[in-house]
C-alpha positions, -999 to 999 in steps of 0.1 A, spaced: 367 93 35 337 75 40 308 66 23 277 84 36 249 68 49 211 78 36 192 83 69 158 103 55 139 110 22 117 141 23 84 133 6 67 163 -7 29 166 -11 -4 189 -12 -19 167 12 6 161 40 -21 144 67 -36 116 44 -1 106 31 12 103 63 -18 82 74 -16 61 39 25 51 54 16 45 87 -11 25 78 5 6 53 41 3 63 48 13 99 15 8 119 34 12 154 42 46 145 24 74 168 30 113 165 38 137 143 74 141 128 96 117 110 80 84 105 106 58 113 108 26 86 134 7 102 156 37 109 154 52 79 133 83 85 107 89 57 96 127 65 63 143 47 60 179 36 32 201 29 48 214 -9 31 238 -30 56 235 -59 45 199 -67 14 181 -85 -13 162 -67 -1 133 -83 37 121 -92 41 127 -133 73 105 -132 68 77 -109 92 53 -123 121 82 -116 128 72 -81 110 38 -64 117 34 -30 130 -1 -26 121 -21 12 146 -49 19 117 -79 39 130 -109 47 92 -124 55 76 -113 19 46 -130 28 35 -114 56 44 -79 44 24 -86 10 -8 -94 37 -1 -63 56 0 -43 24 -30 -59 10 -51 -54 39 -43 -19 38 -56 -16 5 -27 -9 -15 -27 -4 -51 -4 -28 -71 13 -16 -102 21 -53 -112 13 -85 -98 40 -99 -74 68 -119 -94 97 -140 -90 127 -129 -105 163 -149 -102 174 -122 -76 144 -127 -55 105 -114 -53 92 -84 -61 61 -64 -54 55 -27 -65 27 -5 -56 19 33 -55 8 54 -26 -15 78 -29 -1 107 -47 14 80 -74 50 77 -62 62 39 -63 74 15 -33 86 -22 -39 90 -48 -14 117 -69 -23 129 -103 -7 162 -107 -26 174 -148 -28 196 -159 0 230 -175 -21 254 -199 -3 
């Protein structure tokens, strides 16, 4: 049997429009339409909900990690969009790290994990 492969995470929210604005803004700016927005073919899809918060009361539950292998220039992109950083970007022995929040409070880290020979 094998292993199955994630291809989507549904996102639920109150306000479906500005989320999806917030992700393509920040993280996949060639992205036109409506439906799934595509982040490197995984398929992050956003649902109007009316059985969740405005905001996220457990953030830390799930963080939605984004494998980079040019930190730098994602940091800038996310910077210029105005994203709000949880903590300041670190070094850590398997790599760097930076974690922010989108709007409704749910958590996103970039991550560019150390190349070993």
């Amino acid at each position: 049997m094998t292993t199955p492969k994630p291809g989507s995470i549904l996102l639920g929210t109150t306000r479906p429009a500005e989320l999806r604005d917030w992700y393509r803004t920040a993280l996949a700016p060639a992205h036109e339409g409506e439906g799934p927005i595509d982040l490197g073919g995984f398929l992050l899809v956003i649902d109007q909900r009316d059985d969740v918060d405005t905001k996220n009361n457990e953030p830390g539950r799930m963080i939605l990690n984004f494998h980079v292998e040019d930190f730098d220039a994602v940091e800038a992109r996310l910077r210029a969009a105005g994203v709000e950083w949880l903590t300041p970007v670190e070094d850590r022995p398997a790599g760097r790290f930076g974690t922010f929040a989108d709007p409704d409070g749910n958590y996103l880290q970039i991550i560019q994990f150390k190349q070993h020979a």
